[in-house]
N, CA, C and O atoms as CSV, one atom per row, in Angstrom:
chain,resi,resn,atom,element,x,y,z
A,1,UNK,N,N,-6.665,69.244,49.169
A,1,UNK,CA,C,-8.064,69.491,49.455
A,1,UNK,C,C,-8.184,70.704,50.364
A,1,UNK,O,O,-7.250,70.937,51.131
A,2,UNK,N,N,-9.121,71.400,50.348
A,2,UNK,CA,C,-9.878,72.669,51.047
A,2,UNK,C,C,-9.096,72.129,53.062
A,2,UNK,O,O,-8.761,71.007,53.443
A,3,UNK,N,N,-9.082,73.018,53.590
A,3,UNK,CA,C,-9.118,73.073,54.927
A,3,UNK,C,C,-9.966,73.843,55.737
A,3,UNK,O,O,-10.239,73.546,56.900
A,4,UNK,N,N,-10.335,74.709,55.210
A,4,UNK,CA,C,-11.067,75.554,55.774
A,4,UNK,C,C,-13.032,75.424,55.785
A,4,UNK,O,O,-13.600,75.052,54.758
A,5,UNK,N,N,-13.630,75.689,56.730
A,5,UNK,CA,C,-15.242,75.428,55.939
A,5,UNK,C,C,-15.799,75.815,54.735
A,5,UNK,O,O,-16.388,75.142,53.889
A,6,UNK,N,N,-15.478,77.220,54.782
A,6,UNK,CA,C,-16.409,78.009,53.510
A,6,UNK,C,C,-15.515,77.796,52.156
A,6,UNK,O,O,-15.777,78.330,51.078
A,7,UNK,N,N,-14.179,76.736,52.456
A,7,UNK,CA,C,-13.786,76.636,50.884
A,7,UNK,C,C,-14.023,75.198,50.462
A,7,UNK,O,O,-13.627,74.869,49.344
A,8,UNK,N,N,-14.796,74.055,51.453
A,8,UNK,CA,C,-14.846,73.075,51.288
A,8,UNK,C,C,-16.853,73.668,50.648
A,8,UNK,O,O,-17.319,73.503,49.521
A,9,UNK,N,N,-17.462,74.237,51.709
A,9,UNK,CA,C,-18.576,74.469,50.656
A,9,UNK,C,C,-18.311,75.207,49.585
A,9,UNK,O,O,-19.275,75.356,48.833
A,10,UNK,N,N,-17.444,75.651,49.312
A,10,UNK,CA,C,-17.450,76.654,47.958
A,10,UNK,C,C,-17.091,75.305,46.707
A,10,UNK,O,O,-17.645,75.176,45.615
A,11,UNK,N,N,-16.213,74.595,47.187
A,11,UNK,CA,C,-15.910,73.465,46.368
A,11,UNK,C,C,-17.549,72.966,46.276
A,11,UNK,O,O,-18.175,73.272,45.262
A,12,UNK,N,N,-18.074,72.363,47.125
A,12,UNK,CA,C,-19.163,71.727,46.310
A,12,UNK,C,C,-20.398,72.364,45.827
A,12,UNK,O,O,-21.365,71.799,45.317
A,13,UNK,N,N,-20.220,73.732,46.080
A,13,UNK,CA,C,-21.085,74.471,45.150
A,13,UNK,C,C,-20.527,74.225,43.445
A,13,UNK,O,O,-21.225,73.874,42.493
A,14,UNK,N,N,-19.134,74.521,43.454
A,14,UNK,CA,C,-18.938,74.671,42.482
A,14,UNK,C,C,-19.317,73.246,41.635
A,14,UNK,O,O,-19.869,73.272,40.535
A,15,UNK,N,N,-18.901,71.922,42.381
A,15,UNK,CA,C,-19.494,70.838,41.555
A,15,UNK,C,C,-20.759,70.602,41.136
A,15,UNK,O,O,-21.187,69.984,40.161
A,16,UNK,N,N,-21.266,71.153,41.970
A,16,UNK,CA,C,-22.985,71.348,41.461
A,16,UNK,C,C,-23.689,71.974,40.427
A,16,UNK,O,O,-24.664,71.707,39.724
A,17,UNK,N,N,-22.541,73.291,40.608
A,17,UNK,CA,C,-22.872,73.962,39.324
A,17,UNK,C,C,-22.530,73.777,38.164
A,17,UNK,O,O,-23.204,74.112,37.190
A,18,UNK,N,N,-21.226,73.113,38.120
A,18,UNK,CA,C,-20.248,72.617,36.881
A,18,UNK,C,C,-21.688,71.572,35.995
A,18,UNK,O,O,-22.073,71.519,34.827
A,19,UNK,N,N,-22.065,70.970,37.111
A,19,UNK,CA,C,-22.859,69.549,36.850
A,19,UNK,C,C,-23.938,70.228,35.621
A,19,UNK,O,O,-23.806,70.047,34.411
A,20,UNK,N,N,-24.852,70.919,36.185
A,20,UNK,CA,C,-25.816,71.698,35.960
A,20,UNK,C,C,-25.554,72.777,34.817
A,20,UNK,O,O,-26.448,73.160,34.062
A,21,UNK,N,N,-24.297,73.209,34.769
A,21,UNK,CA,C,-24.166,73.847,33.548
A,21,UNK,C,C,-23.491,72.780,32.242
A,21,UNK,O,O,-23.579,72.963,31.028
A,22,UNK,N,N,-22.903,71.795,32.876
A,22,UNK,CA,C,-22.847,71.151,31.853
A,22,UNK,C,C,-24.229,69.822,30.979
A,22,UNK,O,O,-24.194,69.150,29.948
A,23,UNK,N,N,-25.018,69.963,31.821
A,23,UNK,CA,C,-26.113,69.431,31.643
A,23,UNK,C,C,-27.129,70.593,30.645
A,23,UNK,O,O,-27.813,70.374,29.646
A,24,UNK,N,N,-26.935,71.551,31.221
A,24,UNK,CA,C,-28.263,72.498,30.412
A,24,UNK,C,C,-27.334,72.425,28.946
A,24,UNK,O,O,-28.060,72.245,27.968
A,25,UNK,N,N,-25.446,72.562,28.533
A,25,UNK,CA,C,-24.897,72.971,27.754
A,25,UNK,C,C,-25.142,71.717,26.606
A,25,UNK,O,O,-25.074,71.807,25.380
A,26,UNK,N,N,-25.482,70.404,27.528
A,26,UNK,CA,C,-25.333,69.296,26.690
A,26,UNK,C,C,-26.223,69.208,25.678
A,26,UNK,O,O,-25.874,69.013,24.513
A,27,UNK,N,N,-28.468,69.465,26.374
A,27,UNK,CA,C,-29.396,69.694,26.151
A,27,UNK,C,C,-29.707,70.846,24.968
A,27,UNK,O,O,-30.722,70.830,24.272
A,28,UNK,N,N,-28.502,71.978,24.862
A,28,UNK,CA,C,-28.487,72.630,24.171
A,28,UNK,C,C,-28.352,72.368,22.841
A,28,UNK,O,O,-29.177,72.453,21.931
A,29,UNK,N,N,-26.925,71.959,22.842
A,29,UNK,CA,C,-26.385,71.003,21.670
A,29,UNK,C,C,-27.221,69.976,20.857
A,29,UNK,O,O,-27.500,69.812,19.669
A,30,UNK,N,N,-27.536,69.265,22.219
A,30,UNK,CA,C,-28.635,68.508,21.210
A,30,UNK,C,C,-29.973,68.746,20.243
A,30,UNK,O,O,-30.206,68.176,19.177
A,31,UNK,N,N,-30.923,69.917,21.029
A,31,UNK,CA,C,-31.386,70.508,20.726
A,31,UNK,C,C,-31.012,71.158,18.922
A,31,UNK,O,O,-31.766,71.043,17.956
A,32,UNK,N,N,-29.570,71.853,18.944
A,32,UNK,CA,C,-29.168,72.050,17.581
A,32,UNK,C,C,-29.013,71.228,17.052
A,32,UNK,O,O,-29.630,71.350,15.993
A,33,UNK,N,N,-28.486,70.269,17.100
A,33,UNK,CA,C,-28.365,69.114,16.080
A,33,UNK,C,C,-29.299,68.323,15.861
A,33,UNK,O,O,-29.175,67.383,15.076
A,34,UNK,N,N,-30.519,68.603,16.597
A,34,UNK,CA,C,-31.303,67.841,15.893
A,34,UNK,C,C,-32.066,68.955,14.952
A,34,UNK,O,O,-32.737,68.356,14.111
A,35,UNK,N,N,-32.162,70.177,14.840
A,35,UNK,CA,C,-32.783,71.362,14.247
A,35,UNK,C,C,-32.088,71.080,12.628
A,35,UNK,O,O,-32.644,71.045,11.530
A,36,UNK,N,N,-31.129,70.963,12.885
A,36,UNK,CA,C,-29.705,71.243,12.223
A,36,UNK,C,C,-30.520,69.748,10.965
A,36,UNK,O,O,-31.139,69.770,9.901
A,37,UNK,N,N,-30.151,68.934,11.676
A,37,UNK,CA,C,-30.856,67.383,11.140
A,37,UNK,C,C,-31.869,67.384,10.550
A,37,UNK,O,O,-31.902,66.601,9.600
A,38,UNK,N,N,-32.848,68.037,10.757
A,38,UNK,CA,C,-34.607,67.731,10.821
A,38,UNK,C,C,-34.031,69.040,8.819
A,38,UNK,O,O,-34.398,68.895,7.653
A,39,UNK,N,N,-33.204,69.945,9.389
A,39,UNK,CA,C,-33.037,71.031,8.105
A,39,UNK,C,C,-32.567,70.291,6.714
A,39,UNK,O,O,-33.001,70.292,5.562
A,40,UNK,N,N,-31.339,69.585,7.466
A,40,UNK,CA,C,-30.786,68.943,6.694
A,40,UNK,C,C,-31.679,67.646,5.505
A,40,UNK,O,O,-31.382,67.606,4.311
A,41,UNK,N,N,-32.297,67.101,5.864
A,41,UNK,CA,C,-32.971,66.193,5.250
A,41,UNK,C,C,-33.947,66.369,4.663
A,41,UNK,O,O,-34.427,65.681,3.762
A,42,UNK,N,N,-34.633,68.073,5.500
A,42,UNK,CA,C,-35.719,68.634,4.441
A,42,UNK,C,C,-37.279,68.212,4.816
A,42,UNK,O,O,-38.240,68.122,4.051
A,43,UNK,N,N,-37.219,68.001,6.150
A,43,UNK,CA,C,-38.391,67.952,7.023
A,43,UNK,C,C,-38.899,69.454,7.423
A,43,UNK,O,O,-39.245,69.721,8.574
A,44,UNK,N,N,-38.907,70.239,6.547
A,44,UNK,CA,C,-39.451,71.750,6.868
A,44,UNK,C,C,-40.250,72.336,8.069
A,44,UNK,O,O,-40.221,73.278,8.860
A,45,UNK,N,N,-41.113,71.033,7.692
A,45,UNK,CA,C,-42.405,71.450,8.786
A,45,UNK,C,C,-42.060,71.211,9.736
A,45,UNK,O,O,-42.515,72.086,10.472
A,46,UNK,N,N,-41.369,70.387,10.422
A,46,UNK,CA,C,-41.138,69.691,11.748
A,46,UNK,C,C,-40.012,70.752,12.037
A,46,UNK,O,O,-40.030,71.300,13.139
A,47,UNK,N,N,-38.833,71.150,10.942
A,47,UNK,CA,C,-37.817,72.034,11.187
A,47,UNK,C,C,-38.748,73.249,11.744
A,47,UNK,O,O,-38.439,73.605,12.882
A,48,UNK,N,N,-39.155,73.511,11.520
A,48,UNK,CA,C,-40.629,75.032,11.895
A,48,UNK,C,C,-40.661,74.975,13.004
A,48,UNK,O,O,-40.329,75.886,13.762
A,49,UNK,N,N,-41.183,73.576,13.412
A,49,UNK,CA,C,-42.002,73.800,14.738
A,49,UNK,C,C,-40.953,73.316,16.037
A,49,UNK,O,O,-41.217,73.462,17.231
A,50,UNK,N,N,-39.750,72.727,15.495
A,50,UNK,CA,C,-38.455,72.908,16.548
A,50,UNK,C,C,-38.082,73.998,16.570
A,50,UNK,O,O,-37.562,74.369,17.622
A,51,UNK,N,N,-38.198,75.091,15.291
A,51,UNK,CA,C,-36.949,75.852,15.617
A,51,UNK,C,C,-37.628,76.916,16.890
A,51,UNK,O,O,-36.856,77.268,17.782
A,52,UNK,N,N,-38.933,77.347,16.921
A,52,UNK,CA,C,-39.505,78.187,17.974
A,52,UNK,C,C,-39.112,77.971,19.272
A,52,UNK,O,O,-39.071,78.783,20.196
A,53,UNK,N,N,-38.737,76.441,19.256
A,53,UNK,CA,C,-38.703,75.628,20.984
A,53,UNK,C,C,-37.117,75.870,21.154
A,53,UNK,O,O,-36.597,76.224,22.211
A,54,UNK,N,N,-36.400,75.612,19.894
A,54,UNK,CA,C,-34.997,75.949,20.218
A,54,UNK,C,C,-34.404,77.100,20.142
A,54,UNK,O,O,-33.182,77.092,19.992
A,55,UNK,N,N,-35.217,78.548,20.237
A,55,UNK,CA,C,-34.518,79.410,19.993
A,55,UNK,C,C,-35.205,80.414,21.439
A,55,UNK,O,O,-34.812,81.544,21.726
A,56,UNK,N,N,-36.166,79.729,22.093
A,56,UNK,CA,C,-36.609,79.718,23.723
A,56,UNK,C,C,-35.834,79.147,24.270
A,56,UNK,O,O,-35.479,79.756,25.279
A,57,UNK,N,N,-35.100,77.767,24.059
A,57,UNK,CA,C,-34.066,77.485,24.770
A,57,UNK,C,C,-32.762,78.055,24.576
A,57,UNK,O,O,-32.060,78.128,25.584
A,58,UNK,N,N,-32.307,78.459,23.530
A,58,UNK,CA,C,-30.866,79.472,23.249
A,58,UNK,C,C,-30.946,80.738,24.211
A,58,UNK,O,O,-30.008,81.293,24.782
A,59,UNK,N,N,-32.681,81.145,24.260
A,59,UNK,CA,C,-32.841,82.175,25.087
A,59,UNK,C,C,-32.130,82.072,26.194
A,59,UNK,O,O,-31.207,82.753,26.640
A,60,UNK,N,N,-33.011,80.562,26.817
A,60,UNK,CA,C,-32.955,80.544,28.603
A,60,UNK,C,C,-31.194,80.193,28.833
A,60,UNK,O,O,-30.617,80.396,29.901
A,61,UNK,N,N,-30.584,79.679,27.689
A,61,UNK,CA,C,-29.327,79.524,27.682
A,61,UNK,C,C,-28.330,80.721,28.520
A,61,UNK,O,O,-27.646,80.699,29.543
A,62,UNK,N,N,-28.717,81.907,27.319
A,62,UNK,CA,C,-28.293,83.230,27.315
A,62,UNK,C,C,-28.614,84.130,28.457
A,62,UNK,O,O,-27.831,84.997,28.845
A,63,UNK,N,N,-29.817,83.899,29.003
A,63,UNK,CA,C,-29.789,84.349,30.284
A,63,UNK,C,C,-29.624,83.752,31.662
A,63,UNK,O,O,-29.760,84.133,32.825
A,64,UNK,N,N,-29.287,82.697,31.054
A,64,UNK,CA,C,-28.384,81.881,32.909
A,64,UNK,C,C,-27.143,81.918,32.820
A,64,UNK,O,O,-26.472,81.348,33.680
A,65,UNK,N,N,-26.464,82.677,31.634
A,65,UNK,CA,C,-25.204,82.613,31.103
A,65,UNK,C,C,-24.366,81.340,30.944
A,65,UNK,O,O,-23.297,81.336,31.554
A,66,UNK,N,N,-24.689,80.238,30.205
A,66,UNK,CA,C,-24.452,79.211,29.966
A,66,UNK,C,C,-23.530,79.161,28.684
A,66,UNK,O,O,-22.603,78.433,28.326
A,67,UNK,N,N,-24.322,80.474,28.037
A,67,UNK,CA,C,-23.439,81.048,26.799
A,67,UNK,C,C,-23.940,81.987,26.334
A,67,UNK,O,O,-25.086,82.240,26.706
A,68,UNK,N,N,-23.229,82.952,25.256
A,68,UNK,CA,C,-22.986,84.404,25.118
A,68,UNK,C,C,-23.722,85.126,24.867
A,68,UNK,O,O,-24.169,84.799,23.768
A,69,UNK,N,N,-24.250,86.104,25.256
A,69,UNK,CA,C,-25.470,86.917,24.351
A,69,UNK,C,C,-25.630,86.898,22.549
A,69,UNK,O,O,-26.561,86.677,21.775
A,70,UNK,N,N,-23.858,87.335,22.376
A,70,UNK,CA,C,-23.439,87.160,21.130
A,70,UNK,C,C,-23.984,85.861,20.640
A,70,UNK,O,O,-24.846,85.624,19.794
A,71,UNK,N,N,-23.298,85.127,21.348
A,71,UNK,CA,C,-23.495,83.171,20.815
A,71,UNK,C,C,-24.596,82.855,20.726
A,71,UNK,O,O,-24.934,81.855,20.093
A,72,UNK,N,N,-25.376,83.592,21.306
A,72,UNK,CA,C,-27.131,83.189,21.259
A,72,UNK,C,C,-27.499,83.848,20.277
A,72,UNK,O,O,-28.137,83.137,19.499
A,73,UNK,N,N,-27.372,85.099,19.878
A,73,UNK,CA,C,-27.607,85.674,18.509
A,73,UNK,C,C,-27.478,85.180,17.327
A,73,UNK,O,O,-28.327,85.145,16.436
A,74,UNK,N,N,-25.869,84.599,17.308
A,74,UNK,CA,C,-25.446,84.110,16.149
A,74,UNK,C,C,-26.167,83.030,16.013
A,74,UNK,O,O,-27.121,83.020,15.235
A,75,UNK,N,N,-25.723,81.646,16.960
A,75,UNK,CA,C,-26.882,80.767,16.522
A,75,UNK,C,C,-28.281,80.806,16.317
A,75,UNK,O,O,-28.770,79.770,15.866
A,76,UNK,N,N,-29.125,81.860,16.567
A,76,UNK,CA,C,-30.427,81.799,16.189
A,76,UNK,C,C,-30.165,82.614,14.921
A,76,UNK,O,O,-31.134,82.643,14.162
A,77,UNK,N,N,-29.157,83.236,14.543
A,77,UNK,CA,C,-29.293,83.566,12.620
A,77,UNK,C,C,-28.948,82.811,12.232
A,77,UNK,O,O,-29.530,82.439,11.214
A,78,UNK,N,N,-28.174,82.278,12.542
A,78,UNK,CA,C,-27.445,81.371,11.787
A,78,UNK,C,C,-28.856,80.367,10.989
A,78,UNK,O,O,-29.348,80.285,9.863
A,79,UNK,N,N,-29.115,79.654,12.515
A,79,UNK,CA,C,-30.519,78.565,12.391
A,79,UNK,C,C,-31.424,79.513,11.627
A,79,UNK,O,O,-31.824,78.825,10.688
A,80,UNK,N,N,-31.851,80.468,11.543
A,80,UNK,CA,C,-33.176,81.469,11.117
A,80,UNK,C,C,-32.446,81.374,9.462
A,80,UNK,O,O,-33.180,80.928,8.580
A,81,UNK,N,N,-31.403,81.682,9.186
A,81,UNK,CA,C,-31.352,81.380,7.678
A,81,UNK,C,C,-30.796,79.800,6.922
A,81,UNK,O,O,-30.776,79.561,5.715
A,82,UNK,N,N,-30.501,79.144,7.714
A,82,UNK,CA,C,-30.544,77.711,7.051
A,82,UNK,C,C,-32.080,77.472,6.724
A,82,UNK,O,O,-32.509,77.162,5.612
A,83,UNK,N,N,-32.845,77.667,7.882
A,83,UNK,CA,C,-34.190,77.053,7.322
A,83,UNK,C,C,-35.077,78.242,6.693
A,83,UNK,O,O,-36.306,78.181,6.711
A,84,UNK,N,N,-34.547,79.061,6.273
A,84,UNK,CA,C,-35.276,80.010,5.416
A,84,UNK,C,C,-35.206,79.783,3.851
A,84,UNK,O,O,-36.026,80.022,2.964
A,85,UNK,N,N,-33.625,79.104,3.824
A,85,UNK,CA,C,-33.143,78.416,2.731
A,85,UNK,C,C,-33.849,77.321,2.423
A,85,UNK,O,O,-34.398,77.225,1.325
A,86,UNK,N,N,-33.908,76.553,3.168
A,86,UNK,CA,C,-34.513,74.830,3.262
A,86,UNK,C,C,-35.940,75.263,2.638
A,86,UNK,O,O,-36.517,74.539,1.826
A,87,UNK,N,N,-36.559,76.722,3.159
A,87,UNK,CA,C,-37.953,76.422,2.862
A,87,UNK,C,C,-38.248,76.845,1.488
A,87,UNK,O,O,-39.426,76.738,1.146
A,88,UNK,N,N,-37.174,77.432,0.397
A,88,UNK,CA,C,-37.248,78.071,-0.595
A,88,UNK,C,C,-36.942,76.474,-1.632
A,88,UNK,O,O,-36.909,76.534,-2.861
């Protein structure tokens, strides 16, 4: 364990943050899989009106760096042509 002060707070910064990024990362995920789901089964309309909310959250993802600029790109094409497909 830490001995010093500023590495015993640096430790529980870091648990805090671990916490918190693994919480926004979890919310994320879910978020896709249910997009992913709603595509899959051919709920169009409802796929529509998630995908706007989940691709604001890929945003806020991408800029707290939770994950990649890249990774945020890809998954919103990715998602932008499954349900472009779904809607044809």
């Amino acid at each position: 364990m830490a001995n010093h002060k500023h590495t015993l707070k640096a430790h529980k910064q870091n648990l805090v943050r671990r916490a918190r990024n693994r919480a926004l990362r979890t919310r994320l995920r879910g978020a896709l899989k249910s997009l992913r789901s709603s595509i899959d089964q051919g709920d169009v309309t409802g796929a529509r009106s998630a995908f706007s909310g989940t691709v604001s959250l890929i945003d806020r993802m991408s800029a707290k760096g939770i994950i990649h600029d890249n990774t945020a790109a890809r998954y919103k094409s990715r998602l932008a042509r499954r349900l472009a497909a779904a809607a044809e």
